[in-house]
C-alpha positions, 0 to 999 in steps of 0.5 A: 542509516542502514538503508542504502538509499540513506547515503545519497537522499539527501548527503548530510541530512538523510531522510525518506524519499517521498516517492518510498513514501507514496509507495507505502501509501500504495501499498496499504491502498492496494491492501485495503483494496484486496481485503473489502472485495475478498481478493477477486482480482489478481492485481492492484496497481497505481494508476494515478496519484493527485494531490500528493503533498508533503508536510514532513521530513521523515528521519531514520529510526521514526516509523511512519504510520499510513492509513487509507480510506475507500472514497469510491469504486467503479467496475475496476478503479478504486479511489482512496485517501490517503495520509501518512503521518510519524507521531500524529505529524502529517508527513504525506498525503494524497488521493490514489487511483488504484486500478482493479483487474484480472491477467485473464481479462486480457488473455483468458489462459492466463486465469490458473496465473490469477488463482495462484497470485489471489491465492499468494495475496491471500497467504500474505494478508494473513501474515501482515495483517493483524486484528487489534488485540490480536498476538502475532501467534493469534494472528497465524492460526 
């Protein structure tokens, strides 16, 4: 409940707002993305959600767990499928669209800002991401 947004989605019954929902599921896409191609480009947006459909309330103090599978890949678009589920429950599910590509792609003077950004996502990865099995000091090093 100590969520700002708690207060006000939805007064009484607060629960987790579909759009932070989709957005997680964005996020481990983008991920996903960035890790199977070794970070070649800077930035991984959402370019279009399909199919997004909600099956469960997700209540504070529950974890929701997501997952994305790679479907398909062009040149600079990614699709994904992906859940997100508390306790093996269905919560969220949708087909992502995730566009791939470089600021350099557009303005070429912008290929040292690509470098640092790759290089940020690659520090990042390595502190979110853990091999199974693997403690948080394994994970470091």
């Amino acid at each position: 409940m100590a969520e700002e947004y708690l207060a006000d989605h939805f007064p009484g019954f607060p629960v987790m707002p579909g759009v932070l929902m989709l957005e997680a599921m964005t996020q481990v896409g983008a991920w996903l993305v960035r890790a199977s191609e070794d970070f070649e480009h800077s930035m991984v947006v959402l370019k279009e959600a399909r199919n997004v459909k909600y099956g469960h309330f997700v209540e504070p103090g529950q974890t929701l767990e997501v997952t994305a599978e790679l479907i398909s890949q062009t040149d600079h678009e990614t699709v994904l499928k992906a859940r997100g589920s508390v306790n093996g429950r269905t919560t969220v599910g949708a087909r992502l669209v995730l566009e791939r590509y470089n600021l350099s792609d557009e303005n070429p003077a912008l290929a040292k800002t690509d470098e640092v950004v790759r290089e940020k996502m690659r520090e990042l990865f390595a502190l979110l991401w853990r091999a199974e099995g693997q403690g948080v000091e394994s994970a470091a090093q």
